[in-house]
N, C-alpha and C positions, 0 to 999 in steps of 0.2 A: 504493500500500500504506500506505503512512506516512513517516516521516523515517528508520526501523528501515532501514539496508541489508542485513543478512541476518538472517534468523529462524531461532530454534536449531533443530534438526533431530530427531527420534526418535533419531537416533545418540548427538546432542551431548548427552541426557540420560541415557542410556545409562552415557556416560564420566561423566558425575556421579555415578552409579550405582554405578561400580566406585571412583572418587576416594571419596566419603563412607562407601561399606561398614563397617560393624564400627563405624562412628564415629557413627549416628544410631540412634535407633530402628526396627523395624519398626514400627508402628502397629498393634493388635488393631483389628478390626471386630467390628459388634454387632446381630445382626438382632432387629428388632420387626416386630409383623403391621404389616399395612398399616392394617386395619379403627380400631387405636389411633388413627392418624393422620388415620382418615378415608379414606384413598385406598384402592383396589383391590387394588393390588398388594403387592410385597415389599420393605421399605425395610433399608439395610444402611446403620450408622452408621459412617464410619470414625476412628475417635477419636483425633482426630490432637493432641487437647489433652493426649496423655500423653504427646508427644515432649520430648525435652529441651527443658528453659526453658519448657516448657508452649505450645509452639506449632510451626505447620511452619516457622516461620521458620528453628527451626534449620537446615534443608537448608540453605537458600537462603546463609542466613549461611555456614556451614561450605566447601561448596561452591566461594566468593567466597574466604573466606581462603586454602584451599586452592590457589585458582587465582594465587595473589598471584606476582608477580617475587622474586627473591630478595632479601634486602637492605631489605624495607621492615618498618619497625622500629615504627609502628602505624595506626590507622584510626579513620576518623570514620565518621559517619553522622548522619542526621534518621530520627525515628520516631516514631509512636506509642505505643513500646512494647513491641512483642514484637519486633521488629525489633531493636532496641538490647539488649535482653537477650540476644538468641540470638549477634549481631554483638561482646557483651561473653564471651559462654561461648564461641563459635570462637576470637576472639584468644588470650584466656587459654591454650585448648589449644597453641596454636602460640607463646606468647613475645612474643605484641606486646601492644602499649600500644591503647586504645580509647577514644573521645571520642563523647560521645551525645547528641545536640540533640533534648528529649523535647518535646512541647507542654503546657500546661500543664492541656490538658484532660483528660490520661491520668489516671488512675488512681494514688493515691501506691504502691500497691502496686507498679504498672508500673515508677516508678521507682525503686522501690527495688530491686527484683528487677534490673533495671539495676545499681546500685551491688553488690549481690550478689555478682554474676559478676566484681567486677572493675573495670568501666568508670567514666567521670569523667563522670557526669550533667548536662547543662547544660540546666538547666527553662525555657522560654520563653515568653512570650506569645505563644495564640493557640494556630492548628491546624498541621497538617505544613506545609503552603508557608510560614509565618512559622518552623518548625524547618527548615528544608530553608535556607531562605534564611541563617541562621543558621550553619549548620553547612556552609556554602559559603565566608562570608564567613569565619569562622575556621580552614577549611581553608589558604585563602591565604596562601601562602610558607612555610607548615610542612611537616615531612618526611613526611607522612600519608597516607595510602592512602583515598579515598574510598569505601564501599561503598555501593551506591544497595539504599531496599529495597525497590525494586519493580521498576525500569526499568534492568537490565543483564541481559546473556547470563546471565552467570555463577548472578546472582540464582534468574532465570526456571530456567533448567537443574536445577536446585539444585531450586525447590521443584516442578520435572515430576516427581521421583524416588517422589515420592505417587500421581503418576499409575500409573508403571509398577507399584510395591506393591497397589493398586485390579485393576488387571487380572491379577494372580495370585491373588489372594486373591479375588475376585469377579470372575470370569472370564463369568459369565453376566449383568451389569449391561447392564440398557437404556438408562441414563442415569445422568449424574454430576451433582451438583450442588455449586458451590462460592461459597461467600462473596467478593465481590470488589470492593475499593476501589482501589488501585493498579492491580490485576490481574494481578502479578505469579504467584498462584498458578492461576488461570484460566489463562493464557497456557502454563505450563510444564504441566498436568494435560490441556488442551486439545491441547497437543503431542505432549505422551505418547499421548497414546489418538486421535487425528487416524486416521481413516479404521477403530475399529472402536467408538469409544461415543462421543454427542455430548455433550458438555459443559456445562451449562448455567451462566454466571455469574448470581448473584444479589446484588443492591446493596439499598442502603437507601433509601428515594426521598428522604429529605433528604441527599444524597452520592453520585447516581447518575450520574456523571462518565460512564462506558463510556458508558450509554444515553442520556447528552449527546452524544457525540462521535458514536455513529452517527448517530443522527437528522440532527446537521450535518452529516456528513459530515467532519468533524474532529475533531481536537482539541480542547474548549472547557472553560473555565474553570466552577463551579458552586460554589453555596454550599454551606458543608460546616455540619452539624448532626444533633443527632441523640442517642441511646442509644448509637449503635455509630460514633459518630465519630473515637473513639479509638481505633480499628483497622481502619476501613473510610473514614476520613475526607479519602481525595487527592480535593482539588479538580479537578484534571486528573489523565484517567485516563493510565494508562503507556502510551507509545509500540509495547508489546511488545505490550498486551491488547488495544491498537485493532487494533493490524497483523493481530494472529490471529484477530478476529472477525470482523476485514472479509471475511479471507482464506475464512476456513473457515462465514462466515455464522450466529456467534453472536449468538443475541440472547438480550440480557438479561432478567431480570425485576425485578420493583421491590416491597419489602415495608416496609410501616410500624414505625412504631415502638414502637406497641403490639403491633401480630405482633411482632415479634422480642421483646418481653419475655414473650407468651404462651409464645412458642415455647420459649425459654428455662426460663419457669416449669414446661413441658410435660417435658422432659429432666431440669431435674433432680428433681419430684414424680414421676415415671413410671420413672426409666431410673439415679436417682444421677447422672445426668453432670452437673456444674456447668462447664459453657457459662459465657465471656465475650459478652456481646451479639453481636456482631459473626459469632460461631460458629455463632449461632442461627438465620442467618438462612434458612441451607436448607431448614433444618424448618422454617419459618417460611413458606417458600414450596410445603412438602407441605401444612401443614395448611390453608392459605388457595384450596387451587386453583391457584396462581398456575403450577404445572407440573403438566398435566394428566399422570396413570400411569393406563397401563391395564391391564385387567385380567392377571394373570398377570406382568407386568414385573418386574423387578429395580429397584430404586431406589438410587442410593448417595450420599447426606446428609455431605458430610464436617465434623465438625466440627472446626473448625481452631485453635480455642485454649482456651485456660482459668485467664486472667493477672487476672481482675476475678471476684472470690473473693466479693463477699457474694450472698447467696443470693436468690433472685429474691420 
């Protein structure tokens, strides 16, 4: 499977479901014809850039603190950015202290929205494995609560809770598509909906880590770059996303970096949504072909942030 010894369950998202209630957004959906986009069928946006701190990170985050022991008093992390915001706005709710190892290829906005909420921004050279690395070595001997934001139960559980929202709200969806660098939200949306919609992760092809690991049949390291680096940018995909695609036989797709700034431009001249790149990429992979819909289908696009504000 992977180094993953147990994989969260439809249940274990379930109770994240009931843990976070009242405390996250629902997220509206937004249907456009297909014909807009080019494809056949019916596409359904789920605008998940309107969740608190502007991305689903907050599940994931909230979720994690929620799940914390008693007694710990605050939390670190590595991030790109929307991760550290969201991981700065769950602390804040709960009383603890927060520390954020951003890279320094985010977005100042990123980081400041970080400082925003709260947290003590530590900007670093380079991408997430040089903030990861970072925020590991300064964890050491302090009283601090690690939250991973992509590769823990807790995480993953946290942001499946999109999943199960997806399947009430579009109940007739033939397919899901989600943006995926860590894969942290793949792996929990993939879980949620495991045996009644397939899921499709879509990567960047300068950062497409998942569709590194399968092809090797591992794990493997890849060079991160790109438009959407700074929120799709894990050099190695997560333990969590390998394990559930091997499992459940996702494959990915891989979209450039000029699609994604079409796609982008396409949302928000079309639709108002101002998409962060990284957001974009789903639509990015309706209108390029790259996930064939046929005709009559249901399609569901989720767009998953909206932390990188200037306009396309």
């Amino acid at each position: 499977m992977s180094d993953v010894d147990r994989l969260p369950t439809h249940a274990d998202i379930e109770a994240a479901a009931v843990r976070i209630q009242g405390k996250v957004r629902r997220t509206p959906v937004f249907e456009v014809h297909g014909d807009e986009l080019g494809v056949p069928g019916r596409v359904v946006l789920k605008l998940e850039l309107t969740q608190h701190t502007g991305s689903f990170k907050a599940r994931g985050a909230l979720n994690s603190v929620l799940s914390l022991p008693d007694g710990v008093r605050g939390v670190t992390a590595a991030s790109g950015g929307n991760h550290g915001a969201a991981l700065a706005w769950a602390a804040s709710r709960m009383g603890l202290s927060s520390d954020v190892f951003v890279s320094a290829a985010s977005p100042t906005e990123k980081v400041d929205r970080i400082r925003g909420f709260g947290a003590t921004a530590h900007v670093i050279e380079g991408f997430y494995p040089e903030a990861f690395a970072a925020a590991d070595s300064w964890a050491q001997g302090r009283d601090v609560t690690s939250v991973h934001a992509f590769d823990a139960a807790t995480t993953v559980c946290g942001q499946g809770t999109l999943g199960l929202e997806i399947a009430e709200q579009v109940p007739e969806a033939a397919r899901v598509l989600v943006a995926c660098g860590g894969g942290g939200l793949y792996a929990g949306v993939a879980t949620a909906l495991r045996g009644h919609v397939p899921v499709t992760p879509v990567e960047p092809d300068r950062c497409a880590s998942l569709t590194a690991a399968l092809a090797a049949g591992e794990r493997v390291s890849v060079e991160v770059g790109g438009v959407a680096a700074d929120s799709l940018g894990a050099a190695t995909t997560g333990r969590y996303a390998f394990a559930v695609a091997s499992d459940v036989g996702g494959e990915p797709v891989t979209v450039t970096d000029d699609e994604i700034v079409a796609a982008r431009r396409w949302l928000w001249e079309r639709c108002r949504v101002l998409a962060e790149p990284g957001a974009a990429a789903p639509v990015a992979a309706l209108m390029t072909g790259a996930v064939a819909v046929h005709p009559g289908d249901t399609v569901v696009a989720v767009v998953s942030g909206g932390n990188n504000p200037a306009i396309p």
